[in-house]
N, C-alpha and C positions, 0 to 999 in steps of 0.2 A: 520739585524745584522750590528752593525757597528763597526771599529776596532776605536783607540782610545789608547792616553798613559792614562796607571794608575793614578788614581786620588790621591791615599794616601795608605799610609801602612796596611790600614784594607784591599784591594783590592790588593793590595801582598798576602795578605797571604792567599785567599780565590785563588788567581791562582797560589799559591807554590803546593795547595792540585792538583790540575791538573798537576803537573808536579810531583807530587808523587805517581799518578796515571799511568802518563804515560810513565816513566822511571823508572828501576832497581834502588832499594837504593843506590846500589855502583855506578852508573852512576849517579842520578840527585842529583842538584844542593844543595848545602844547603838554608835552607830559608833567612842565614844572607847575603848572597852571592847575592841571590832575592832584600832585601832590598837595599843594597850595588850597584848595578845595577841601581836598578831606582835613588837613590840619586845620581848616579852621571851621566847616561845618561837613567834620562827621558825621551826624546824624540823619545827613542828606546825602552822605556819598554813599550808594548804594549798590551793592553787585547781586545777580539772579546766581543762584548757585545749584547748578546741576544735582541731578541723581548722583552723580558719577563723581560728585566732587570738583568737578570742572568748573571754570565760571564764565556764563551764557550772555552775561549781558551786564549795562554798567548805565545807570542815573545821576547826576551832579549838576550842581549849582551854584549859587551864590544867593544870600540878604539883602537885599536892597532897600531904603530908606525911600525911594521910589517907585512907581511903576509906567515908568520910561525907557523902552527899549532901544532905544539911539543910542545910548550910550557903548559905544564900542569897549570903551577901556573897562566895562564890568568882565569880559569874556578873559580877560586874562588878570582878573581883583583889582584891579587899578579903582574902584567906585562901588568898594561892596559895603556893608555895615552891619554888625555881627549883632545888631537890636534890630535890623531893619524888621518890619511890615508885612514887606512883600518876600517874597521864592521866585526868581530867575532860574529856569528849570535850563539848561545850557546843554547839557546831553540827556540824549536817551539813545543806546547804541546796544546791537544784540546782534552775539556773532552771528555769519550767515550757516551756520548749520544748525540754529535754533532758533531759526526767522519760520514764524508761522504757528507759532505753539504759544501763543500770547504771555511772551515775557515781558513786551515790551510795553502793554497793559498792567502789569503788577507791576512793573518799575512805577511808571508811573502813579499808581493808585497809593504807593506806598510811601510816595514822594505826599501826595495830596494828605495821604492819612496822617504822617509826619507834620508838614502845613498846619492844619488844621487842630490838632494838639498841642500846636507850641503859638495858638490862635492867632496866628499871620492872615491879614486882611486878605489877600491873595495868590496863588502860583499864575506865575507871567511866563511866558515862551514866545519863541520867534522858531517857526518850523517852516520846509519845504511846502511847496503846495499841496503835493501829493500827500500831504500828513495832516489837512486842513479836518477831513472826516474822519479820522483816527480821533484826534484830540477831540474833536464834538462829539466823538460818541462817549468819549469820556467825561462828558461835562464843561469842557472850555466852550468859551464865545468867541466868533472870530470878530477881528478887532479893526483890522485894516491891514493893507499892503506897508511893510516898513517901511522906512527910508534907510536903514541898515543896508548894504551892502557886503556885509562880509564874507569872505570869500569868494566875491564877485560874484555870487549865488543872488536870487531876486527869494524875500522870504515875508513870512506873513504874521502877525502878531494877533498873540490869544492869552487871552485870562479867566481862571478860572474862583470867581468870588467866592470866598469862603464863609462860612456864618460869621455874623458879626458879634465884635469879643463882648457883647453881653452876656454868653456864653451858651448863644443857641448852640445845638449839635446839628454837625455835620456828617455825611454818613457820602462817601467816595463812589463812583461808580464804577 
């Protein structure tokens, strides 16, 4: 398996259906929002790509000039900033027939290593509960209960500080 950005729009949209798989319609993403993402930080939209050619899994975000996750209208660019700071990490989605074989760790790590070379203060997230030990093991701090609501989901906010751009190294978990 190797992770990898999106090569082109036909490959959005074969990992939008993983993310329609893997999230509530009122929570995941819409597919123009998918498009919208890669065109404007490719280097963050990332897909896990099978042995086989297939693709397993899919990571995207947004810049943000902030690290304030209230803001609702970043999840669909309405409040992104293509210099920002920070990484709103917005998906992390792995089909379920390759849930267990830690894709959804290399998405992530690969998301952080990207981060961290292009020296952004930090990657932010707002995940499920049940994903609070997932992401601490990967090195995020939990942050607090949001006040986000979306998708009528109850979610929780984590960041994960990255060296500061004096030009310590940072090394991903």
């Amino acid at each position: 398996m190797i992770v990898r950005p999106a090569r082109n729009a036909a490959e959005v949209d074969l990992v939008y259906a993983i993310e329609e798989r893997s999230y509530p319609p009122e929570a995941a993403a819409t597919r123009d929002a998918f498009h919208k993402r890669r065109l404007t930080f490719g280097d963050y939209f990332l897909v896990a790509e099978a042995e086989d050619g297939s693709l397993a899994g899919v990571a995207n975000g947004v810049r943000l000039g902030h690290d304030r996750l209230e803001d609702e209208g970043m999840k669909q660019m309405a409040s992104y900033d293509p210099e920002g700071r920070f990484f709103c990490l917005l998906t992390v989605a792995v089909d379920p027939a390759y849930r267990g074989k830690g894709i959804g760790r290399s998405l992530v790590s690969s998301v952080v290593k990207q981060a961290a070379s292009d020296r952004l203060e930090a990657v932010i997230l707002m995940c499920e509960e049940h994903l609070i030990r997932f992401y601490e093991e990967l090195g995020f701090t939990y942050l607090r209960p949001s006040v986000s609501t979306h998708g009528g989901m109850a979610w929780h906010e984590m960041k994960l500080q990255l060296a500061p751009v004096t030009g310590a190294s940072f090394s991903p978990g």
